[in-house]
N, C-alpha and C positions, 0 to 999 in steps of 0.2 A: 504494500500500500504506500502510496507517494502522496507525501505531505504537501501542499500547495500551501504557501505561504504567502498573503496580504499583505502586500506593502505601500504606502505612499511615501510620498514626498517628505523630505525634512524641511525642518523649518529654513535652515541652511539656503538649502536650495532653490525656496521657496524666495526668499531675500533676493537670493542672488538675479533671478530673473524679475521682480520688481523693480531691479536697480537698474538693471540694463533698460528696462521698458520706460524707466522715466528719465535715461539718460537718452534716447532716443526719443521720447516725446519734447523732452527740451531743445533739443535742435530742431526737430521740424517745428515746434514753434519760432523757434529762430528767425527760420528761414522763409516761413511764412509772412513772420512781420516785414522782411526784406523785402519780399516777393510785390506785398501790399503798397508799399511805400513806393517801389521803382516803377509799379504800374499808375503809382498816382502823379508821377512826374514827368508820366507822358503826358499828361494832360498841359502841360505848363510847354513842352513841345512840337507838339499838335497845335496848339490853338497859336505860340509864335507863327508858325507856320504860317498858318491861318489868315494871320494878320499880316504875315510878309506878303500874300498874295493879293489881300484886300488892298495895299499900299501901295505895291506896284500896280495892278489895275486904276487906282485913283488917278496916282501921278502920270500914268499914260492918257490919261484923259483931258487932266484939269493942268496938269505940271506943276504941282505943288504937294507935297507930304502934307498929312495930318496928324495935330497931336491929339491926346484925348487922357483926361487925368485921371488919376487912381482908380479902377473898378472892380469888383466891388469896393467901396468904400468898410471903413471900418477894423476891428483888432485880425490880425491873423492867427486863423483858428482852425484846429484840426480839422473842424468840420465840413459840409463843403456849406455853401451861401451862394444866394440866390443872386442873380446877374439882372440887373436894374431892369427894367423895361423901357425907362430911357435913358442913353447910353453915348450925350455928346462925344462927336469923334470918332467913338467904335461906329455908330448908326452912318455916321456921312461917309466913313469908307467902304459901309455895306458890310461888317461881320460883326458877328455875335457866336457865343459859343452855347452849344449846344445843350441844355442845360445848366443845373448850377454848377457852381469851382470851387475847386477847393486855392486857388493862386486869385493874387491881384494884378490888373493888369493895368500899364503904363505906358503912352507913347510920349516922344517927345520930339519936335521939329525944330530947331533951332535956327536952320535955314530952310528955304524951300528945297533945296537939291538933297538934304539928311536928313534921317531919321535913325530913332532907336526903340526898341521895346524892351519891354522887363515884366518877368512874370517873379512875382515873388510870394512864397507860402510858410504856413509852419503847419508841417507835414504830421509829424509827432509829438506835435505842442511840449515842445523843448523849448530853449531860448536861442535855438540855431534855426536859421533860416535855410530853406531852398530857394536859389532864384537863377532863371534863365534871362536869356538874354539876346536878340540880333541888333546889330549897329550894321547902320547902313550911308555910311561917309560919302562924300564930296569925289567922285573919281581923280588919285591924283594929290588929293589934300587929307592934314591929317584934321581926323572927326574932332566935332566937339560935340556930336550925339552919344559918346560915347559914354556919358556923365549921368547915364539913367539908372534908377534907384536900385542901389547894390551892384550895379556893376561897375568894371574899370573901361577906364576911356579908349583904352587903346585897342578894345576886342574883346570878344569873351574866352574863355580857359581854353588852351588849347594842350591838350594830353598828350600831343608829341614831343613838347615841350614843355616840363612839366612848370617851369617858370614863368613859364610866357602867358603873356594874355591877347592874342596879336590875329584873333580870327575874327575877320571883319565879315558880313554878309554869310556868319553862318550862326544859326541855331543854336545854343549852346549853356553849358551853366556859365556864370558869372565867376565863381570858385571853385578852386577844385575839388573844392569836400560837397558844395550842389550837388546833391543828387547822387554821391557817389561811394566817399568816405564810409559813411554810417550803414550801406548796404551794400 
């Protein structure tokens, strides 16, 4: 006669795969918060974009850039906020984004031939901001659209250079911890 013997798990054992399962749930929450955040800084991408196109269709028309002041108005907050229904500036170059943002948006004209935009958020209501950015200079001459909120005059970040700020007529963070650093 063959004794069959009952056994579970030790306590031991039992531990030891809890600890694995909540060292593995901490990183995928990790990396989910990453995840969250880099998809919300497309938003601040997309809609420069957006606004580059609205700018050049204007100034092929009329020959004059448009500026248009802070929108949403108000504190930046993780959440997103609702985009004015009227929208001097964004409305006369013909773009509005698509629902609400979690970014505020900023142009600024200094001359009729420049422009610059600036999307700026607080993504994870830290005291760090995100903010993008396209400068669109005087062919030839050096910008002084460059001076839009949170960004540097001379360009926005350019990652080949990791010192440099020198990318004019591109889409881009304003710093190089925008959007980047923290995810």
């Amino acid at each position: 006669m063959r004794r069959v013997r009952n056994r579970g798990f030790t306590l031991i054992e039992l531990m030891i795969v809890v600890a694995i399962i909540g060292i593995l749930a901490a990183i995928a929450i990790l990396n989910f918060i990453a995840f969250q955040l880099r998809s919300k800084t497309s938003e601040a991408k997309t809609n420069l974009a957006g606004i580059r196109t609205a700018e050049a269709g204007y100034f092929s028309e009329f020959g004059a850039y448009v500026a248009a002041a802070t929108l949403p108005a108000g504190a930046l907050i993780p959440q997103k906020r609702v985009w004015p229904a009227v929208a001097p500036g964004f409305a006369q170059i013909g773009w509005a984004p698509e629902g609400d943002v979690f970014f505020s948006y900023t142009i600024i004209a200094p001359t009729p031939a420049e422009w610059a935009a600036s999307a700026v958020g607080n993504l994870d209501g830290d005291l760090n901001l995100s903010a993008f950015g396209y400068i669109h200079p005087v062919p030839g001459n050096p910008t002084t659209a460059g001076a839009v909120l949170n960004c540097n005059a001379t360009g926005v970040y350019n990652p080949a250079a990791p010192l440099a700020f020198d990318l004019l007529n591109t889409v881009g963070p304003c710093e190089s911890f925008s959007g980047q650093s923290w995810f």
